[in-house]
C-alpha positions as CSV (number, residue, x, y, z in Angstrom):
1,X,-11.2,11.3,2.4
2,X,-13.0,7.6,2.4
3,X,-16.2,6.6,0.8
4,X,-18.6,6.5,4.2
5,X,-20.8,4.0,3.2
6,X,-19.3,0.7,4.0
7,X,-22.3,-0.3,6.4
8,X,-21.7,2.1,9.1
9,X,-23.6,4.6,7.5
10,X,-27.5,4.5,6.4
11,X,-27.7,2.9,2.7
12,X,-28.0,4.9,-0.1
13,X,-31.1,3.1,-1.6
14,X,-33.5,4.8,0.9
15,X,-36.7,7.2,0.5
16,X,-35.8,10.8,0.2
17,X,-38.7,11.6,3.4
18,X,-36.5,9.4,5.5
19,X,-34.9,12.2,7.9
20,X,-30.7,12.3,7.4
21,X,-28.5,14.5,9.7
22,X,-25.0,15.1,10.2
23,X,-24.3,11.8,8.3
24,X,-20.7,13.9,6.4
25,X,-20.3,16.1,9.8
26,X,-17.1,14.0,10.4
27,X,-15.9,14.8,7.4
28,X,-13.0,17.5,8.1
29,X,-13.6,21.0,6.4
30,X,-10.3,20.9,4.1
31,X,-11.7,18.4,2.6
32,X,-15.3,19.1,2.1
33,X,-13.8,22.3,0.0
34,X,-11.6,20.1,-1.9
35,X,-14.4,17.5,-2.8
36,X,-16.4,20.4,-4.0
37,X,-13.6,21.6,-6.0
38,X,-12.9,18.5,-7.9
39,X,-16.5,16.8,-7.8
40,X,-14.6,13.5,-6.7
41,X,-16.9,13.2,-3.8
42,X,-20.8,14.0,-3.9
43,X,-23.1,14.4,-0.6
44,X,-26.2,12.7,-0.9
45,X,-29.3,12.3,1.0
46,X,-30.1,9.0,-0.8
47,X,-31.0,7.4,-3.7
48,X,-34.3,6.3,-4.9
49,X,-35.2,3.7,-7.7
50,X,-38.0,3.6,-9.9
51,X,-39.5,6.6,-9.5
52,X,-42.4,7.8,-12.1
53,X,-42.8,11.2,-11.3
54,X,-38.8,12.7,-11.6
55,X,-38.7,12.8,-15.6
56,X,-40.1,10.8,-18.3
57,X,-40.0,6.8,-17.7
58,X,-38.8,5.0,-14.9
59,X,-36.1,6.7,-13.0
60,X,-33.1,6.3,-10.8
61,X,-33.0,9.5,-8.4
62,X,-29.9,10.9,-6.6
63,X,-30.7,13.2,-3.9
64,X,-28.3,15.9,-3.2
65,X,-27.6,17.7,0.3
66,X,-27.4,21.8,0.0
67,X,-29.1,24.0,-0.3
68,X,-29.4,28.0,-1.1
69,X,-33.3,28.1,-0.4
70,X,-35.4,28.3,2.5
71,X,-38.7,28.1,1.1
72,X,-41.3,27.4,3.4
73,X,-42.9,24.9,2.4
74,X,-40.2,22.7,2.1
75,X,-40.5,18.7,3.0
76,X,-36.7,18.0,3.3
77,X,-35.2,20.8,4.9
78,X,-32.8,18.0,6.2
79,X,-31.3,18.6,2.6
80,X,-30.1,22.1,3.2
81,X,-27.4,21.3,4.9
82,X,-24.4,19.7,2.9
83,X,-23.2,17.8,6.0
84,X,-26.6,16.0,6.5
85,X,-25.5,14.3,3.4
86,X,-23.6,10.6,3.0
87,X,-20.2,11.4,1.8
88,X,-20.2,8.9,-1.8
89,X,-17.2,9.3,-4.1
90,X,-18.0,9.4,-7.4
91,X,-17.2,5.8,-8.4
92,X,-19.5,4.5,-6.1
93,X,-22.5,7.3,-7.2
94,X,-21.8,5.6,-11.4
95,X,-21.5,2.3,-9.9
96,X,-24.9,2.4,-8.3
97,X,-26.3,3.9,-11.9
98,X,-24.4,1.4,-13.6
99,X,-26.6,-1.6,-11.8
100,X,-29.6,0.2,-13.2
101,X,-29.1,1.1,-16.8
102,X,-29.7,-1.3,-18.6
103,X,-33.5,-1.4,-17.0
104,X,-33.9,2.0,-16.9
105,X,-33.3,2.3,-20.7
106,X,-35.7,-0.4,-21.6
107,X,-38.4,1.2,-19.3
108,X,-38.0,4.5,-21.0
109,X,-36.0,6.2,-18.0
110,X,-32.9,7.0,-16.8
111,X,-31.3,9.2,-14.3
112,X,-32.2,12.0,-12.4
113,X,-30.4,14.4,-9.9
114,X,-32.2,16.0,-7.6
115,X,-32.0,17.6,-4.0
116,X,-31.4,20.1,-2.0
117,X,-29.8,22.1,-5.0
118,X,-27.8,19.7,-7.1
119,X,-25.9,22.9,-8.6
120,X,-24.2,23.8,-4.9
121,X,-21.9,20.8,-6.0
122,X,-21.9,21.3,-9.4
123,X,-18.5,19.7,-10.0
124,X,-20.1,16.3,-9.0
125,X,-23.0,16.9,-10.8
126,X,-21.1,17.7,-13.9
127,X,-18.9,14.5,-13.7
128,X,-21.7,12.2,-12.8
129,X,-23.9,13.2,-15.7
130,X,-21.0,12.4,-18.2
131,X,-20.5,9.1,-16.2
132,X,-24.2,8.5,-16.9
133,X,-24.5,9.8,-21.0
134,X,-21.1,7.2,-21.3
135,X,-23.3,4.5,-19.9
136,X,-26.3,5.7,-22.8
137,X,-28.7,7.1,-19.7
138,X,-31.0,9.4,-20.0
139,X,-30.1,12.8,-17.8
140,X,-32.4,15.1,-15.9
141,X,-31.3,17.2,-13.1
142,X,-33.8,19.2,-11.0
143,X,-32.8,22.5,-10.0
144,X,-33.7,25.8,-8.8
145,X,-31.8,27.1,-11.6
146,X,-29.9,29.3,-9.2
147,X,-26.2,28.6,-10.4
148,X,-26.8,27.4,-13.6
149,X,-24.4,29.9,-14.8
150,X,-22.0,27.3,-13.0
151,X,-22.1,25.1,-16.5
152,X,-21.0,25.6,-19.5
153,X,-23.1,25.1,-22.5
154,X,-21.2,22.2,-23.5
155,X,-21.9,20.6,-19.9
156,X,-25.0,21.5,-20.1
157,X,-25.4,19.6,-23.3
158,X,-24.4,16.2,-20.9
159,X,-28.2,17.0,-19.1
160,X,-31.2,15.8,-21.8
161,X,-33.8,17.9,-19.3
162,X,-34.1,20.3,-17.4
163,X,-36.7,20.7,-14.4
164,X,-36.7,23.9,-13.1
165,X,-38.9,24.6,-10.2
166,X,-40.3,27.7,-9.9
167,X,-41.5,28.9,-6.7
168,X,-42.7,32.8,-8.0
169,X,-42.2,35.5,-10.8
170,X,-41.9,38.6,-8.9
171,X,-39.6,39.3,-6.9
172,X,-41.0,40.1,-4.4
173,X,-43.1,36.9,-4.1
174,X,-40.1,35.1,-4.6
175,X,-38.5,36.2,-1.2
176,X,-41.5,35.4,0.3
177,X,-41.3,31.5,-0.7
178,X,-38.0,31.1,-0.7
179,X,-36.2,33.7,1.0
180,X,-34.0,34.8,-1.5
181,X,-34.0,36.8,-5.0
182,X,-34.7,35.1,-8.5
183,X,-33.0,37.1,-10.9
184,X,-30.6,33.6,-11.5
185,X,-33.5,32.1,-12.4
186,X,-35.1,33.8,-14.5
187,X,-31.5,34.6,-16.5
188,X,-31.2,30.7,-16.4
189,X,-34.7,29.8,-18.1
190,X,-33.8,32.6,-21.0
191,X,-30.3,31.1,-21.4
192,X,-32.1,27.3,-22.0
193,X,-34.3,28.9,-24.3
194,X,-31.3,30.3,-26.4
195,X,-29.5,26.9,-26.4
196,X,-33.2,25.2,-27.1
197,X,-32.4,23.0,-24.0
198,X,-35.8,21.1,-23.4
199,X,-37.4,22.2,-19.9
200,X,-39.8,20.8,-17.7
201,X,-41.3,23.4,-15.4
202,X,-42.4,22.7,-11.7
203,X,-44.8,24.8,-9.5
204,X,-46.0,23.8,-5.7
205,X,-49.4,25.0,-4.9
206,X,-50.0,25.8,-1.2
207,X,-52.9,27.4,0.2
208,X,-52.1,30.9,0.8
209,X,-48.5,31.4,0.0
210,X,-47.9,30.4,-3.8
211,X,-52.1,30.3,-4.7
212,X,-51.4,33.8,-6.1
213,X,-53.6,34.2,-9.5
214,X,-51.3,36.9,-11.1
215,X,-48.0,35.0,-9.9
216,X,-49.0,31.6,-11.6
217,X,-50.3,34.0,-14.9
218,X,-46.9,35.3,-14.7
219,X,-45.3,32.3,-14.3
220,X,-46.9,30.9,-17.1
221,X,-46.7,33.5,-19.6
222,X,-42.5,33.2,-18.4
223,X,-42.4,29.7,-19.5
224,X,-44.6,30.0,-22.6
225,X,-42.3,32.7,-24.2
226,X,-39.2,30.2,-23.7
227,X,-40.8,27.9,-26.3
228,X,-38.9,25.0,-25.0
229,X,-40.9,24.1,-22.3
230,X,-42.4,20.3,-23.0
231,X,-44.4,20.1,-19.6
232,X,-45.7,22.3,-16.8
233,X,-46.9,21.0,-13.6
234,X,-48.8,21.8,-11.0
235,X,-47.9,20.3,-7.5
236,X,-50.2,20.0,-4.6
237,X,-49.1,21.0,-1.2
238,X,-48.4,18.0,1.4
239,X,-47.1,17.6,4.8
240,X,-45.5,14.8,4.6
241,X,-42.5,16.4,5.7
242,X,-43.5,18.0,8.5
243,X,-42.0,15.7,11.1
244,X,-38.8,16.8,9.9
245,X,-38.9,20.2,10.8
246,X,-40.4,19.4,14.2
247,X,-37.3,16.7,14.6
248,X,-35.4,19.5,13.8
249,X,-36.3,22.3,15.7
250,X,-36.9,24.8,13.0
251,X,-40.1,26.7,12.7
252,X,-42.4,25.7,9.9
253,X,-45.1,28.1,9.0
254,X,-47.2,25.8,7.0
255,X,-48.1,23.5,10.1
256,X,-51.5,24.7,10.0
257,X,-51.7,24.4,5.9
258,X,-54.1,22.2,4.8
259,X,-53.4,20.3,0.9
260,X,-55.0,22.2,-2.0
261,X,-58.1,21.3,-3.2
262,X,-58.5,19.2,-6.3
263,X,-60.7,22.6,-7.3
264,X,-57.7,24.4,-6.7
265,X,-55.5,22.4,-8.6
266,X,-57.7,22.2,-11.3
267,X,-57.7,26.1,-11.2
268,X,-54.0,26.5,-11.1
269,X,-53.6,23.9,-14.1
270,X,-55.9,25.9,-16.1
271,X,-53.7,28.6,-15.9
272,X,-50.7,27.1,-17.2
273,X,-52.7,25.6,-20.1
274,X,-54.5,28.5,-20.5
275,X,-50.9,30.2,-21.8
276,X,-50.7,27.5,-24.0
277,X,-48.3,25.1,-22.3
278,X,-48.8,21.4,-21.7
279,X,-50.1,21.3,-17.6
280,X,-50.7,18.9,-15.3
């Protein structure tokens, strides 16, 4: 299978609310299940430099197509597909860290991998983090925390932070965001508290779905009793990805959703800090 990005194909230095589709469809099935295997190709929606909000310092962002989730307030559901994703081998994906390092390091960054659900290829993943701690990088990943039982300790020892965004507590709740159970992730924050992994923890706050008192007091009280949890925070609801779901034909529920207020927010973060954790 060939590296798909020799000009034919968008560039991978793009913003991650540009919309992607069926960039890898070509891209014949033996081999998709072969890259996934080996991790010697990644699919990615793009890359993003200096970002300030994806981990501490300046940061280099991979984003990853694939995705388990179908949480509705999602602002790249073209990332839930893994064909939507440029096909990059995993030379290329170090190479384009490699040109940033050096600044990245000085500016108190690094690299991050985000997505979609960086995890659903976590052979990639695995081999681009060690690509990245040979170079001296910093490594985040932000996950869903679904399949972290798809690293070992020792690989997960290659990843300086995790961010795990959580969309509920309950179970029930949970389903209702996203569709889909969060036993995984709830095992997953308990096993990064055993290996005294540092965590960042993510919550989105919209307007009548996730602005659920006793869900964010049991959210909090979660990541307080981990006691490796450096930062919470608290992210307001936007619709800047709404175009994609209307370019896309899928139903999106939060069309009528207005952002929280900063009242809101201010609420919600009081809640998090309120069980002792560092919120913003």
């Amino acid at each position: 299978m060939s590296d798909l990005t020799d000009g034919r194909e968008p560039p991978l230095e793009a913003s991650p609310f540009d919309l992607r589709v069926d960039l890898g469809k070509a891209v014949p099935e033996v081999d998709v299940r072969a890259a996934l295997k080996s991790g010697d190709i990644g699919f990615l929606h793009s890359f993003t430099t200096g970002s300030a909000v994806d981990g501490p310092g300046i940061r280099l962002v991979a984003w990853t197509t694939s995705c388990m989730f179908r949480c509705q307030f999602c602002h790249n559901p073209d990332t839930w597909i893994l064909s939507n994703g440029i096909p990059v081998t995993l030379e290329r994906a170090i190479e384009e860290l490699r040109k940033y390092v050096n600044g990245l390091k000085v500016m108190g960054g690094g690299f991050t991998l985000s997505g979609g659900e960086p995890l659903m290829q976590n052979r990639f993943a695995v081999r681009l983090f060690e690509g990245a701690k040979r170079m001296g990088a910093h490594t985040a990943i932000e996950t869903n925390g679904v399949y972290g039982d798809r690293l070992t300790d020792q690989e997960l020892a290659t990843i300086d932070l995790v961010i795990l965004d959580m969309k509920g507590f309950t179970p029930e709740q949970h389903k209702r965001v996203t569709g889909a159970d969060n036993m995984k992730v709830l095992e997953f924050g308990r096993r990064l508290a055993e290996l005294k992994r540092p965590m960042w923890l993510r919550y989105v706050l919209v307007p009548g779905l996730t602005d659920v008192p006793d869900e964010m007091k049991k959210v909090a009280a979660f990541a307080a009793s981990l006691g490796v949890v450096e930062r919470a925070e608290v992210l307001p609801f936007h619709q800047m990805g709404r175009f994609k779901w209307e370019k896309l034909g899928l139903d999106y529920r939060m069309a009528k959703t207005e952002p929280p207020s900063q009242d809101m927010v201010a609420g919600a973060v009081e809640i998090f800090r309120s069980a002792g954790l560092q919120a913003y």
